[in-house]
TORZA-869478 format. One record per atom (N, C-alpha, C): residue number from 1; residue in three letters; x, y, z. Coordinates in steps of 0.001 Angstrom, whole numbers, plus 524288, in hexadecimal, padded with zeros to 5 digits. Layout:
% residues N
seq / type / east / north / up
NUM / Ala / X / Y / Z
...
//
This chain:
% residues 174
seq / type / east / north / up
1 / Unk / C87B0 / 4383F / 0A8F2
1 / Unk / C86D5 / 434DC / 0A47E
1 / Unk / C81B7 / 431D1 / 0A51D
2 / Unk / C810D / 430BC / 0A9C4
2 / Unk / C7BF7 / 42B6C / 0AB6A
2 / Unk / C76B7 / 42E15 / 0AA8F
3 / Unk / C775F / 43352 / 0ACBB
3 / Unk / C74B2 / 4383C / 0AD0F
3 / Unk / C729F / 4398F / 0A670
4 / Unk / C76A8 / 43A60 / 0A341
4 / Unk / C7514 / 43B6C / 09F70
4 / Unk / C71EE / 4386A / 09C62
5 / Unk / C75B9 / 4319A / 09BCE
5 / Unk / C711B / 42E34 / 09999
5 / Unk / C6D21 / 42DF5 / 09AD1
6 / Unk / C6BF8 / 42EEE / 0A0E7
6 / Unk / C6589 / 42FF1 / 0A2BA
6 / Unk / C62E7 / 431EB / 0A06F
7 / Unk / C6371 / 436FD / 0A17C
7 / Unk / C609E / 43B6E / 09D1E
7 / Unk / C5FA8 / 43A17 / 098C1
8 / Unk / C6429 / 4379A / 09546
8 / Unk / C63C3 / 4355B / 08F77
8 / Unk / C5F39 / 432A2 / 08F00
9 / Unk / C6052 / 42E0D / 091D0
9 / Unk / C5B3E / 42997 / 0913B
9 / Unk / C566F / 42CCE / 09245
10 / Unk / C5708 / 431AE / 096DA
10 / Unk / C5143 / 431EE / 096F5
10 / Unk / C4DC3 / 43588 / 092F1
11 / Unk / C51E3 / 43849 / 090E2
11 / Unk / C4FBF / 439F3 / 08D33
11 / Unk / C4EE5 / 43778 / 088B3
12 / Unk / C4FC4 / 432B8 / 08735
12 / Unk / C5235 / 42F3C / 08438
12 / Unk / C4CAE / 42CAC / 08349
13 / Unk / C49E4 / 42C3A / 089C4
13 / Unk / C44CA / 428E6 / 089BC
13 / Unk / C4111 / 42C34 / 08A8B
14 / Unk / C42C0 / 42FEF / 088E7
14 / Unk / C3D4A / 43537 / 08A67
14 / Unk / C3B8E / 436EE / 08305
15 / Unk / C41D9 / 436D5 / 08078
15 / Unk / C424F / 4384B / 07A65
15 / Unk / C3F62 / 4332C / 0775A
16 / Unk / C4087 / 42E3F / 07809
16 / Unk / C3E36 / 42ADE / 0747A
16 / Unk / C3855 / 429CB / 075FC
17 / Unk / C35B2 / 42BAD / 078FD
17 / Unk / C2E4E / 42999 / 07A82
17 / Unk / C2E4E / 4239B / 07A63
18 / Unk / C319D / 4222B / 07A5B
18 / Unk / C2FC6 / 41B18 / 07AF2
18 / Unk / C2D80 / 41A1E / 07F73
19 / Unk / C2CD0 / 414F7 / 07F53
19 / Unk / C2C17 / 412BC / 08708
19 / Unk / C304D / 41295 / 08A55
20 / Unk / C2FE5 / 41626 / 08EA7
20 / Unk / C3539 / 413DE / 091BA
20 / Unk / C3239 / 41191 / 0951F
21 / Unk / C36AF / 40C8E / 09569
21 / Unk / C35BA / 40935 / 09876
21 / Unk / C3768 / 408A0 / 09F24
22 / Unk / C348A / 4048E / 0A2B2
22 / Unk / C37BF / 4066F / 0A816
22 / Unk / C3CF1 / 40223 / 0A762
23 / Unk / C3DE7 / 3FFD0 / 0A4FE
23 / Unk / C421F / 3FD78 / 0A30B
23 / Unk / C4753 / 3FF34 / 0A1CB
24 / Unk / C459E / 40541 / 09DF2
24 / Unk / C48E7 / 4095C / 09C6E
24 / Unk / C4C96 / 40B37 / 0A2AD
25 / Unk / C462B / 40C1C / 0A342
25 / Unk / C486F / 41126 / 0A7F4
25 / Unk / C4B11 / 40D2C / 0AD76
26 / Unk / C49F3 / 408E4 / 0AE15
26 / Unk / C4B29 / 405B3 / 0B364
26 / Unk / C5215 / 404B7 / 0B271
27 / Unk / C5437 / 40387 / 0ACDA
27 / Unk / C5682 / 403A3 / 0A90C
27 / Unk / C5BB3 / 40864 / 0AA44
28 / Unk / C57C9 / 40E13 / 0AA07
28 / Unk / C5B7F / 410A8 / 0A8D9
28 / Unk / C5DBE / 4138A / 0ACE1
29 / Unk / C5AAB / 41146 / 0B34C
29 / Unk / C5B8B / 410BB / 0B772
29 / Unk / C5E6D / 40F70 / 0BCB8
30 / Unk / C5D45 / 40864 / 0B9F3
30 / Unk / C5EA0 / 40562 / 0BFAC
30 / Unk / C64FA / 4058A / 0C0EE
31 / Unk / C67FA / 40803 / 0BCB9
31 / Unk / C6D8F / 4092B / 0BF38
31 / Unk / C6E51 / 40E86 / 0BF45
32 / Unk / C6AB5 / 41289 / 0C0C1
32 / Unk / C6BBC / 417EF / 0C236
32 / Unk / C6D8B / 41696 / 0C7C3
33 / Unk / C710F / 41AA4 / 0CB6D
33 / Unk / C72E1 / 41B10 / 0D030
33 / Unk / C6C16 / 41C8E / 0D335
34 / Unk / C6C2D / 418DD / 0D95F
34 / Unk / C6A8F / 419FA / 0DBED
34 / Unk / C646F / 416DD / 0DA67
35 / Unk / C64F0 / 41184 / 0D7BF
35 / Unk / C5FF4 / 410F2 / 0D4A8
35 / Unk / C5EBD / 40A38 / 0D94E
36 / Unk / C5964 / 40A94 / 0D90F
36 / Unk / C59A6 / 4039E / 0DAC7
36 / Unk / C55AF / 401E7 / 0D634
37 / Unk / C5888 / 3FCD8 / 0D3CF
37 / Unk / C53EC / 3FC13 / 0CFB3
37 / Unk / C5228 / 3F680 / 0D1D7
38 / Unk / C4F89 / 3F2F1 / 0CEC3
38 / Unk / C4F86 / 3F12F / 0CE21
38 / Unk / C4B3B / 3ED39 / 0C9E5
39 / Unk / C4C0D / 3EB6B / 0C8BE
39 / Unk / C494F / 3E852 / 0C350
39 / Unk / C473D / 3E171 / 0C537
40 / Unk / C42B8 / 3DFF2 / 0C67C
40 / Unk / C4117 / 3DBD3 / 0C97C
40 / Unk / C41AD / 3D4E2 / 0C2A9
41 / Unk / C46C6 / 3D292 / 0C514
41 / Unk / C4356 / 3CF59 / 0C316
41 / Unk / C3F96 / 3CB2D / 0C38A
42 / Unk / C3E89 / 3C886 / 0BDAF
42 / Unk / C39D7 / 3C515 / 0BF88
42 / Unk / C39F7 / 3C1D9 / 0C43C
43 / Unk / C3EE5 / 3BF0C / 0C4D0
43 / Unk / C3E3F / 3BA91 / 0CA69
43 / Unk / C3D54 / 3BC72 / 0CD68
44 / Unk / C3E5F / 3C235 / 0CE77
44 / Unk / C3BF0 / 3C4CD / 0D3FB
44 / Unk / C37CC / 3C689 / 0D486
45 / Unk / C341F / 3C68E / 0D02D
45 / Unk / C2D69 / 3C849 / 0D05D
45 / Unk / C2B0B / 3C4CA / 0D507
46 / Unk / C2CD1 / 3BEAD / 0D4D4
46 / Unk / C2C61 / 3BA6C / 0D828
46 / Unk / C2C86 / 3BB26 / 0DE82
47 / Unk / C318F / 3BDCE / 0E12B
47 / Unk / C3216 / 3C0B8 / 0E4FE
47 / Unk / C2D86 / 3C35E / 0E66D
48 / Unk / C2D70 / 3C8B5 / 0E368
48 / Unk / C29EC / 3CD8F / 0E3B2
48 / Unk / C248A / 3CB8D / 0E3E7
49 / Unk / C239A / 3C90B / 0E072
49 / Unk / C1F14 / 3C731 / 0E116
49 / Unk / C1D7A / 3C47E / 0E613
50 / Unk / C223B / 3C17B / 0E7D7
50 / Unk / C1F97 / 3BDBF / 0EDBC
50 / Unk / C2057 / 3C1F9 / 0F279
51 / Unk / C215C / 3C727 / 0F143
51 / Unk / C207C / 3C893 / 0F66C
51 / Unk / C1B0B / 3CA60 / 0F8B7
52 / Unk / C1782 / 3CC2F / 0F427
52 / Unk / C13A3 / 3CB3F / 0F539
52 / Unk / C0E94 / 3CA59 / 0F1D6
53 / Unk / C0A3F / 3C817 / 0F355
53 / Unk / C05C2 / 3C818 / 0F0B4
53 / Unk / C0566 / 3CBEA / 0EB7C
54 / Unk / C05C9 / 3CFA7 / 0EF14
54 / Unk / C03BB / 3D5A5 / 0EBB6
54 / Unk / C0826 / 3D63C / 0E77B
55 / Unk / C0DB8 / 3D691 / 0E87B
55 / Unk / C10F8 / 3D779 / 0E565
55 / Unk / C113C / 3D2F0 / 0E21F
56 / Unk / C104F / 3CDBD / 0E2AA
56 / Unk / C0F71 / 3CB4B / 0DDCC
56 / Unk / C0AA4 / 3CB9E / 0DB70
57 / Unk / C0658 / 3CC8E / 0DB8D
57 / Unk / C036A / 3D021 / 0D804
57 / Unk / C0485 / 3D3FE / 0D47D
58 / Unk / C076C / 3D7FD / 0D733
58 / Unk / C09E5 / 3DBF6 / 0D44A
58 / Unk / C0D6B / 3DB7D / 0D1FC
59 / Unk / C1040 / 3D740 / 0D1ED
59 / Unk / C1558 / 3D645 / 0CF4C
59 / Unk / C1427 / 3D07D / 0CD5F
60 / Unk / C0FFE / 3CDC6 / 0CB44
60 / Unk / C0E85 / 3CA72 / 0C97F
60 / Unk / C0FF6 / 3C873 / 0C55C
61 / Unk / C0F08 / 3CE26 / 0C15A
61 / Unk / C0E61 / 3CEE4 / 0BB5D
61 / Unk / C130D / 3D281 / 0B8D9
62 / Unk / C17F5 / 3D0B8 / 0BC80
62 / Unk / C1B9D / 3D5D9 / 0BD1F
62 / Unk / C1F32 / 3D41A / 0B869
63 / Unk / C219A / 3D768 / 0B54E
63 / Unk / C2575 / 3D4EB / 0B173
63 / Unk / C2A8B / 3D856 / 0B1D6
64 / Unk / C28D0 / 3DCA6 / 0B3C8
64 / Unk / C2F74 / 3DF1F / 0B406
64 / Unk / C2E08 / 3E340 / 0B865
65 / Unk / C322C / 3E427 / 0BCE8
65 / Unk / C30FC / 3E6BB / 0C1AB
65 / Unk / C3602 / 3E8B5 / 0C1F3
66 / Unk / C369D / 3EEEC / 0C2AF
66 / Unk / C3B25 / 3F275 / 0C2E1
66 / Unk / C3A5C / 3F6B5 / 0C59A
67 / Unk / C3CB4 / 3F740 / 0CA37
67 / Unk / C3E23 / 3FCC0 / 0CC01
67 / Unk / C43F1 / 3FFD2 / 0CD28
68 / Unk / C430F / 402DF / 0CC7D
68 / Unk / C4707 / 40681 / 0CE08
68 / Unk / C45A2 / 40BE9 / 0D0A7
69 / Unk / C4BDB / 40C03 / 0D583
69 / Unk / C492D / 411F0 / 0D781
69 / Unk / C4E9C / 4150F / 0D480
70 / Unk / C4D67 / 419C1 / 0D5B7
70 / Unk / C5362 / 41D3E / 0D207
70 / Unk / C5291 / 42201 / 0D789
71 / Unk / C565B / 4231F / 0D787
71 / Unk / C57F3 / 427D2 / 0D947
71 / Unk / C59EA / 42C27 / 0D7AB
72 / Unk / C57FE / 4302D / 0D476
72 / Unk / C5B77 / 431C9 / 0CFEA
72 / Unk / C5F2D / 436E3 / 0D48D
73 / Unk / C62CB / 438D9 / 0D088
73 / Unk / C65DD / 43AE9 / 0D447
73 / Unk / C65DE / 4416A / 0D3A8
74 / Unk / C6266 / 44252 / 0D0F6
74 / Unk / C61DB / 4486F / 0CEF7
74 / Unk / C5D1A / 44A25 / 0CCA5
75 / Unk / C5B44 / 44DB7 / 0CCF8
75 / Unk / C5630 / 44F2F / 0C971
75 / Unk / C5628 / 44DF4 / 0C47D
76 / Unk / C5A1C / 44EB0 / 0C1E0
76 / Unk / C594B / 44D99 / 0BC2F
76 / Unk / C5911 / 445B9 / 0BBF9
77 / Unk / C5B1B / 44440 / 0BEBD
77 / Unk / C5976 / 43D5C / 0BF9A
77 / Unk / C5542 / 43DCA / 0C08F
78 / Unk / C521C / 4416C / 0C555
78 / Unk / C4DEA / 43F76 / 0C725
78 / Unk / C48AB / 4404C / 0C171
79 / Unk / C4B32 / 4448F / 0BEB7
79 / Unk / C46C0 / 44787 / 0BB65
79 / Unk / C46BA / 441DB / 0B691
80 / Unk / C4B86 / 43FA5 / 0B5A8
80 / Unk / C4C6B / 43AF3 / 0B176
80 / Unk / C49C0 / 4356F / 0B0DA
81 / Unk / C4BC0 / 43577 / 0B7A5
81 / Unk / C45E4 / 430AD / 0B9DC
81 / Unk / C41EF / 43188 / 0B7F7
82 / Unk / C3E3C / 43664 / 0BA58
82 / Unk / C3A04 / 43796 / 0BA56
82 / Unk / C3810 / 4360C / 0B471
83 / Unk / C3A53 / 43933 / 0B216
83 / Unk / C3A39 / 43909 / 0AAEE
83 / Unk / C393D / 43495 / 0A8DD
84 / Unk / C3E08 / 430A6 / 0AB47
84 / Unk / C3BF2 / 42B11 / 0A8D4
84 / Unk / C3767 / 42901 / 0AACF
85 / Unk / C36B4 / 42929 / 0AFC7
85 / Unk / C3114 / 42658 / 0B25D
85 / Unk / C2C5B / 42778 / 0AE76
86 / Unk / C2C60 / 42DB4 / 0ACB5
86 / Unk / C292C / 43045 / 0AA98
86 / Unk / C27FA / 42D8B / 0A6A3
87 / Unk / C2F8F / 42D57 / 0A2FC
87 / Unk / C2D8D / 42A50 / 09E7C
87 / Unk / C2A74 / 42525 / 09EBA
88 / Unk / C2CD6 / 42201 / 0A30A
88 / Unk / C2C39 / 41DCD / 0A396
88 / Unk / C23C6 / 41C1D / 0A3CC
89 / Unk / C232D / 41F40 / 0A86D
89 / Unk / C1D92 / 42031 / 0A7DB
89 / Unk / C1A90 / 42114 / 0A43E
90 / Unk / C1C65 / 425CD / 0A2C6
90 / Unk / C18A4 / 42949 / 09D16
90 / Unk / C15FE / 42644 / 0983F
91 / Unk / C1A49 / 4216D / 0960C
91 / Unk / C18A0 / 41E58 / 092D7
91 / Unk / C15C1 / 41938 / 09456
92 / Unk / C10D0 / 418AA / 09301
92 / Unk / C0E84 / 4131E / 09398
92 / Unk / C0E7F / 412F5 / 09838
93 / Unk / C0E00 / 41525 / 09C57
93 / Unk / C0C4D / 414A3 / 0A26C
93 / Unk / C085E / 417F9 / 0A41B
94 / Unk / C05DE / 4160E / 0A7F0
94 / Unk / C0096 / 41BE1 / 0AA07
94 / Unk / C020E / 41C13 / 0AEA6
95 / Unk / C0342 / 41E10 / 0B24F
95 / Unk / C0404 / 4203A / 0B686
95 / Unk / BFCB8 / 41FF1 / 0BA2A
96 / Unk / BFDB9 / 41C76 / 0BC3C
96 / Unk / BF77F / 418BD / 0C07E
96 / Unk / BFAD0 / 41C05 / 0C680
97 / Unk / BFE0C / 41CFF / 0C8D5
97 / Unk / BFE5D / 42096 / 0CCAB
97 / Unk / C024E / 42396 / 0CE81
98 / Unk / C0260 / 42848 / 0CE48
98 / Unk / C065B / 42B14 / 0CF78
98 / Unk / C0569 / 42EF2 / 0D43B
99 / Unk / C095C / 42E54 / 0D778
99 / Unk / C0940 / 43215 / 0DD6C
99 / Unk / C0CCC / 436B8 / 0DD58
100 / Unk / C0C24 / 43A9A / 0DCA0
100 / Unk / C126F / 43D99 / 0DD02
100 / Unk / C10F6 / 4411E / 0E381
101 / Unk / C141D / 4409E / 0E70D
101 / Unk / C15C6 / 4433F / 0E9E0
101 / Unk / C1A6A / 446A0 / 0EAF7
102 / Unk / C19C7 / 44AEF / 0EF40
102 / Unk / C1E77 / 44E56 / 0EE19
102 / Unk / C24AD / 44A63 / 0EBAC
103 / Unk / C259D / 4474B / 0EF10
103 / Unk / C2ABD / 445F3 / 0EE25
103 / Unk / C2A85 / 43EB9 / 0EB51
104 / Unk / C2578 / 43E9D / 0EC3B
104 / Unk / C2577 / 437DC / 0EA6F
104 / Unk / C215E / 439FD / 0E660
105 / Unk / C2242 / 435C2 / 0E208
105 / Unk / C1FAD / 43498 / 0DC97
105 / Unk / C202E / 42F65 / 0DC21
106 / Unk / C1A44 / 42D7D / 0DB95
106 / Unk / C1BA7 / 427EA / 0D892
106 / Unk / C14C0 / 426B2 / 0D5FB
107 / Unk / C170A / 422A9 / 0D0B3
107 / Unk / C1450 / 42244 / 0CBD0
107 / Unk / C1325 / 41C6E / 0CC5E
108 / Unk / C0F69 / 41B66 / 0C96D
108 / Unk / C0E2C / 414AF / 0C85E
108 / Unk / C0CA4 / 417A1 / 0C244
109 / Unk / C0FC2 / 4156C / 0BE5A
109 / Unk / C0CB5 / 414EF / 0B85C
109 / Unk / C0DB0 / 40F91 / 0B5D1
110 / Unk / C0981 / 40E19 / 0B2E2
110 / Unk / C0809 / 4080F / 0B06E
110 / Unk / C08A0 / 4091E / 0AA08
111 / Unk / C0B76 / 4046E / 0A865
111 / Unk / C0836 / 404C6 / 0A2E8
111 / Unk / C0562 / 3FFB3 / 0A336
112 / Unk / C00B8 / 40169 / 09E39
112 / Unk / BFC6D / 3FC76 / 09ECE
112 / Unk / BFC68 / 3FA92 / 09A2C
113 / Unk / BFBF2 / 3F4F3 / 09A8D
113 / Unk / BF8F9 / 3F1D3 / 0950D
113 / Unk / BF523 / 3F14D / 09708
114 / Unk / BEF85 / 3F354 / 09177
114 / Unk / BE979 / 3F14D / 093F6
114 / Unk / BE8CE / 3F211 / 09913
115 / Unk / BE7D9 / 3EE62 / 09B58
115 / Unk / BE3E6 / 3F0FA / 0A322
115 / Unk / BE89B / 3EE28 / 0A494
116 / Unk / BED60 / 3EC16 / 0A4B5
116 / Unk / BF1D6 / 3E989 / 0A9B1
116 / Unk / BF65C / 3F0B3 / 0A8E1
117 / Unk / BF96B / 3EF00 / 0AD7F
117 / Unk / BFDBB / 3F2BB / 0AE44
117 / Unk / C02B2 / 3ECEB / 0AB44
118 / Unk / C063E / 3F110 / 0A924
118 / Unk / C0A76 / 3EEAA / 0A700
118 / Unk / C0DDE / 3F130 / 0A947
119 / Unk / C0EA4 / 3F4B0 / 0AAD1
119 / Unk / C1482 / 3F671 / 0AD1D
119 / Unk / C12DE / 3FB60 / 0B19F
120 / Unk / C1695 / 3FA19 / 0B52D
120 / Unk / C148A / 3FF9D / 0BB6A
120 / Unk / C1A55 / 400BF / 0BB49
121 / Unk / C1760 / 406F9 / 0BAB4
121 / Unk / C1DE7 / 40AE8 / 0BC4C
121 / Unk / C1C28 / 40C63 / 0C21A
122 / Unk / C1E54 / 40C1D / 0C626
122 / Unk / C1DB8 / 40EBF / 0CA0B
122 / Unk / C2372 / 412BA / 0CC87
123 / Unk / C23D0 / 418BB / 0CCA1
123 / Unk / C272A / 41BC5 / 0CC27
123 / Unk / C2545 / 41E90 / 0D105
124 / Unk / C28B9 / 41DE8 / 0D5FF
124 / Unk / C27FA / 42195 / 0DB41
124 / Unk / C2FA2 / 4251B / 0DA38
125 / Unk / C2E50 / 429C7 / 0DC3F
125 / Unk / C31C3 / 42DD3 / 0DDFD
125 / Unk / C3011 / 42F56 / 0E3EF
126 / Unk / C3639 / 42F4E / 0E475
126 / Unk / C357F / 42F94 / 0EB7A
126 / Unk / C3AD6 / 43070 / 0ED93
127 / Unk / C3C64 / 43567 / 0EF30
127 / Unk / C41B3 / 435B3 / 0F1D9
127 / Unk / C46DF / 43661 / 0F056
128 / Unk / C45D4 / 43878 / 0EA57
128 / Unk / C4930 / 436AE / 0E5CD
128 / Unk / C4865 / 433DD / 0E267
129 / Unk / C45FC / 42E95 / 0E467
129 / Unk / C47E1 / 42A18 / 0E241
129 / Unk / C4142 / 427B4 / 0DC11
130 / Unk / C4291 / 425AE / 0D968
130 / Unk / C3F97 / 4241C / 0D4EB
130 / Unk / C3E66 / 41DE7 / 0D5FA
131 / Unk / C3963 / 41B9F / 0D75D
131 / Unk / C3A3B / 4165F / 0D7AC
131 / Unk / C36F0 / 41477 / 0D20D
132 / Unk / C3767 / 41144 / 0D117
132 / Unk / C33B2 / 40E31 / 0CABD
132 / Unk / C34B6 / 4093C / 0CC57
133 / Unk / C2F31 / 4079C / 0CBBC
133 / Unk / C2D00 / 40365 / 0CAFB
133 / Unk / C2A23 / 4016B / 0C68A
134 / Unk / C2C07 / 3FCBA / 0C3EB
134 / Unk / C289C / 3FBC9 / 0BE79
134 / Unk / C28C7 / 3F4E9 / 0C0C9
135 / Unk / C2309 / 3F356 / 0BE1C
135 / Unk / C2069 / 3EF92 / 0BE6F
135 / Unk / C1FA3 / 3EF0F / 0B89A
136 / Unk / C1F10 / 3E9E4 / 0B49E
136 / Unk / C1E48 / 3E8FC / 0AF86
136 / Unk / C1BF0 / 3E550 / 0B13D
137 / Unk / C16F4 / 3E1E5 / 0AFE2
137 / Unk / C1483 / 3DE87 / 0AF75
137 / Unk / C0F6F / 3DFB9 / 0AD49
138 / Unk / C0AC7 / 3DC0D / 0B0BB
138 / Unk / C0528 / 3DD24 / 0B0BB
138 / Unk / C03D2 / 3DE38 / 0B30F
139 / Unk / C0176 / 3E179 / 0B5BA
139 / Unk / BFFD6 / 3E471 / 0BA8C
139 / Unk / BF9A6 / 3E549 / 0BA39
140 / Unk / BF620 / 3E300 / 0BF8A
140 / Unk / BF19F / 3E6A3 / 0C02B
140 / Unk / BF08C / 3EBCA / 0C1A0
141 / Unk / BEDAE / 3EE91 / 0C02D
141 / Unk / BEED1 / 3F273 / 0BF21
141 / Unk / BEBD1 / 3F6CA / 0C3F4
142 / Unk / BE7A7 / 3F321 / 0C71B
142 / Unk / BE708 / 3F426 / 0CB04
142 / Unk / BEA6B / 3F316 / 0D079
143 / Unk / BEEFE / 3EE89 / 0CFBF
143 / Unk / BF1B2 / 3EE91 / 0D372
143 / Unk / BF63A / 3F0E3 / 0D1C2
144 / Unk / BF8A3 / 3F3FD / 0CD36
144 / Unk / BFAE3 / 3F927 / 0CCC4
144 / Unk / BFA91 / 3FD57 / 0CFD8
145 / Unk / BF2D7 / 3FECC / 0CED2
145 / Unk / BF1CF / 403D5 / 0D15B
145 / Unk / BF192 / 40378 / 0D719
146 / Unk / BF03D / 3FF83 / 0D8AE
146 / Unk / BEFFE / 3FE99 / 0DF4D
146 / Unk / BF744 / 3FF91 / 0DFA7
147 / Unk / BFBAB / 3FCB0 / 0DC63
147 / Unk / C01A7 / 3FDB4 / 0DF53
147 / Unk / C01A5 / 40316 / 0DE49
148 / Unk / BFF5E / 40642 / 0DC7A
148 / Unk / C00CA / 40B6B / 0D996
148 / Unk / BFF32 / 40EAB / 0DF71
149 / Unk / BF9F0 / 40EF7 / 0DFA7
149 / Unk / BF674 / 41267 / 0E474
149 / Unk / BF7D6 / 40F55 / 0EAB6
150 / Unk / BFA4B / 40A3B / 0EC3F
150 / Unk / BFB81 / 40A38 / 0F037
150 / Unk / C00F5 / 40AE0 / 0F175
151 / Unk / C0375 / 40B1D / 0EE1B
151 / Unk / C0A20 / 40B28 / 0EFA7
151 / Unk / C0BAB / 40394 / 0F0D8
152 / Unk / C0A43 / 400C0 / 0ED4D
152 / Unk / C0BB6 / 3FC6F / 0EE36
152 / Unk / C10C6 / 3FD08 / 0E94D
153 / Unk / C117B / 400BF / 0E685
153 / Unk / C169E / 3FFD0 / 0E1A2
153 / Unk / C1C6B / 40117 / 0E6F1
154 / Unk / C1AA5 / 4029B / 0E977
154 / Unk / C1EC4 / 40462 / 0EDDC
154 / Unk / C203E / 3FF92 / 0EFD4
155 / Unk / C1D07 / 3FBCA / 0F14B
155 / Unk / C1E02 / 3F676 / 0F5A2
155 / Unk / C21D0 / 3F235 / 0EF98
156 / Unk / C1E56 / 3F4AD / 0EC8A
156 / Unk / C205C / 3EEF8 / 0E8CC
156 / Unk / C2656 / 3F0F2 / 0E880
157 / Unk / C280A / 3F6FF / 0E619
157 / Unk / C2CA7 / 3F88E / 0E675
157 / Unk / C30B9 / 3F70D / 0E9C8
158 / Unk / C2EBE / 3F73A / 0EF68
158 / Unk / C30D4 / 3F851 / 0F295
158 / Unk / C312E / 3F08A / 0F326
159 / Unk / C2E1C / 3EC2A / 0F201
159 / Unk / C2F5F / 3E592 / 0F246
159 / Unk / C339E / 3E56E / 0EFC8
160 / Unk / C328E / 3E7C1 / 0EB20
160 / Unk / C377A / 3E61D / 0E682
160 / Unk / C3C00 / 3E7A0 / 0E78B
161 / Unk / C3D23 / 3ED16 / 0E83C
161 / Unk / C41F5 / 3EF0D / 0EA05
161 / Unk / C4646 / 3EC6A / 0EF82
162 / Unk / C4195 / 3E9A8 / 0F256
162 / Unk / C43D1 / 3E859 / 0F796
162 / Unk / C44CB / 3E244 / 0F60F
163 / Unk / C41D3 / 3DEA9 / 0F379
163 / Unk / C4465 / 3DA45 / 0EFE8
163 / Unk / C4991 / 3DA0E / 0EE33
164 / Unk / C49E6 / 3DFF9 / 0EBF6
164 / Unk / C504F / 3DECF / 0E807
164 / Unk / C5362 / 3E03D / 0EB25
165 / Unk / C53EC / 3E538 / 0EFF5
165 / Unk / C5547 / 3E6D2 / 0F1F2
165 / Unk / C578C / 3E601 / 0F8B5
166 / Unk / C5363 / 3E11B / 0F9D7
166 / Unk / C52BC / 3E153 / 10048
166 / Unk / C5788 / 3DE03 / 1015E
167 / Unk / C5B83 / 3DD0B / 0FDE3
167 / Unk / C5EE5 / 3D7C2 / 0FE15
167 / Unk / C66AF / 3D9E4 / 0FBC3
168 / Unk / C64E3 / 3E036 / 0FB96
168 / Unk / C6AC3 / 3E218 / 0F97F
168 / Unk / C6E24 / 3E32B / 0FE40
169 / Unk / C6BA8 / 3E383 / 10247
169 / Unk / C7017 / 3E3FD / 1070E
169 / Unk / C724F / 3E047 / 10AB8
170 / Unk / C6DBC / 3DB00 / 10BFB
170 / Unk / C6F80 / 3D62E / 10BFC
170 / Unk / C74FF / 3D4A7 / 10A43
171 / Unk / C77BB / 3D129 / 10FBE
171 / Unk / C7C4B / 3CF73 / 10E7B
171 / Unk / C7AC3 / 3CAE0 / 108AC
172 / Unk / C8017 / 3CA8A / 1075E
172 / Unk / C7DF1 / 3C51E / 10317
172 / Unk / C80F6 / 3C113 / 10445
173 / Unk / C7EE1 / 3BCA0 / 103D8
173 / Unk / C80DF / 3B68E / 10626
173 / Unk / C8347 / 3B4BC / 0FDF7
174 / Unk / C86F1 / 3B267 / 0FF4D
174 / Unk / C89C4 / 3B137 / 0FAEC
174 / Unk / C8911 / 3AA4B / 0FC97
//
């Protein structure tokens, strides 16, 4: 059944040409089996930001911050992902760097107002697994391409995730 509505929607957002959004897709996601999402809010930009210099720069001008990894569980999941990223990209985004290796793939695409970045998709495959990263704010657009060509979208991934995360196995004091 879960399976099928999948398919539905995705054909659903492939049939109407609108914008899909990463909203849609984070959306139609973060309660698939085997998923870690998470969706940053504002009081915690505050955090992220003080861990360091650099990351509050980059997360300065931040207005909505979402990742999720998926694990899909079959080719036809994995081919569905793919599809949406595609969609997700294809409209109103340019793709500034993409790596594909045998078994790892990963993308940085922007959409722009005028000369600022307004929104970063960043999409790595690796091991199975689908990670997405979206950034919405104002962004320079030279310290985009520097996170793009050094692998700094990896460190920021990897702050945020360990923020929400570094504290679920901890006993808890009542």
């Amino acid at each position: 059944m879960k399976k099928t509505i999948l398919i539905l929607s995705f054909l659903l957002f492939f049939s109407c040409g609108s914008y899909y959004k990463m909203a849609n897709f984070y959306n139609a996601h973060k309660n698939d089996d085997k998923v870690t999402a998470v969706q940053v809010p504002r009081f915690m930009f505050a955090v992220l930001k003080g861990l360091s210099p650099e990351m509050n720069s980059v997360l300065g001008n931040v207005n909505d911050l979402r990742f999720i990894q998926l694990q899909p569980l079959n080719q036809s999941d994995e081919k569905t992902i793919q599809g949406e990223i595609n969609q997700l990209t294809n409209e109103r985004f340019t793709d500034i760097f993409r790596k594909n290796d045998e078994y790892k793939r990963t993308l940085v695409s922007v959409r722009e107002v005028g000369s600022s970045i307004k929104e970063v998709i960043v999409h790595k495959t690796s091991g199975g697994k689908h990670t997405v990263l979206y950034l919405n704010g104002n962004f320079n657009p030279t310290t985009i391409r520097d996170y793009a060509e050094t692998g700094k979208f990896d460190n920021l991934t990897q702050s945020i995730t360990q923020q929400y995360l570094w504290n679920t196995t901890a006993p808890k004091s009542y």
